[in-house]
N, C-alpha and C positions, 0 to 999 in steps of 0.2 A: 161455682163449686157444684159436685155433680150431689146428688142426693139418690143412693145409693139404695139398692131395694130391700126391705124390710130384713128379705132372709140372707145379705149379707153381713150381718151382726150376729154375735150370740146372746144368748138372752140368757138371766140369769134371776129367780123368784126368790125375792127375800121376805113373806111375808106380806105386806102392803107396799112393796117395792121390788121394782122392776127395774134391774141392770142389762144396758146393753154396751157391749163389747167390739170394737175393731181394733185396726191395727194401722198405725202410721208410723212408716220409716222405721219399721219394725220393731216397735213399744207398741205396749196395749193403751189404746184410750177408750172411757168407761164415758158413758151417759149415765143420768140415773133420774128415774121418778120415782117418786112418794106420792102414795094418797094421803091426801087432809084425812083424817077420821071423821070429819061431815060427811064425804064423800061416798059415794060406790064403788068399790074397787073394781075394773075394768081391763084385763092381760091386756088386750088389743089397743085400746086407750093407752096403759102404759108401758110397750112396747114403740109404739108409734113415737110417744114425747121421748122414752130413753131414745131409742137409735135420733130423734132431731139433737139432741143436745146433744150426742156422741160425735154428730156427722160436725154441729158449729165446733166444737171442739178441734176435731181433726182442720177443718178452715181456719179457725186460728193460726193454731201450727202451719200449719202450710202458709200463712202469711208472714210470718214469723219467719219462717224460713226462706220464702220470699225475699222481705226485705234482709237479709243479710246477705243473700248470696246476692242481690244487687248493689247492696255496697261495694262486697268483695269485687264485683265487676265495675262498679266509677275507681276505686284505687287501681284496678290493672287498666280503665283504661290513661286513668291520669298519668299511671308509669309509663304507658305504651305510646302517650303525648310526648311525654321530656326525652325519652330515648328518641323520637324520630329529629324531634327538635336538633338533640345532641348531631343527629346523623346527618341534618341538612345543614348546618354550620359547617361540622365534618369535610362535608363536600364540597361547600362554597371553598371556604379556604383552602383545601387541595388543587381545585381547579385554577382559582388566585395564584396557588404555589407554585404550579404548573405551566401557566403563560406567562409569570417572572421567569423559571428557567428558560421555556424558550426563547424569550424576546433577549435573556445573558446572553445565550448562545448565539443567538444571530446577532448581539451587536459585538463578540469575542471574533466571528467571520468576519463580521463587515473590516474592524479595523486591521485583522491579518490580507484582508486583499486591498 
């Protein structure tokens, strides 16, 4: 997953908290730091942790998404198994059907001559 540069996020000051903002599959997903109150409140510091927890977020999702549209593809190719399956049987037996006619027909000649 690409990690995406700082000022691709928007950022948003709530106090001792710092939201940042992107967009996947067009919904917003949000990062978000707090400072402890032991701590020293830091923009840059927490800029930096919101957009990481923004960007795992959007990675989630994208794997999420992921695996279902990989499901959705083993059931199409499972169908696209049994249909050919269907289609070489199909053929076998046509071909089967097709040298019974001929071999009728040549023994319908054989016993008119």
């Amino acid at each position: 997953m690409k990690n995406y540069p700082i000022d691709k996020y928007r950022f948003y000051d709530a106090g001792n908290k710092i939201i940042a903002v992107s967009t996947y599959a067009g919904k917003q997903v949000r990062g978000v730091a707090i400072c402890h109150p032991d701590d020293e409140f830091d923009i840059e510091t927490g800029k930096k942790i919101a957009a990481a927890r923004c960007n795992y977020r959007i990675a989630n999702k994208r794997y999420e998404r992921a695996q279902a549209k990989y499901a959705e593809a083993q059931k199409q190719l499972i169908s696209a198994q049994q249909y050919l399956d269907k289609m070489k049987e199909y053929m076998t037996d046509s071909f089967l059907a097709a040298n019974e006619a001929a071999q009728f027909c040549d023994n319908i000649i054989k016993e008119i001559a």
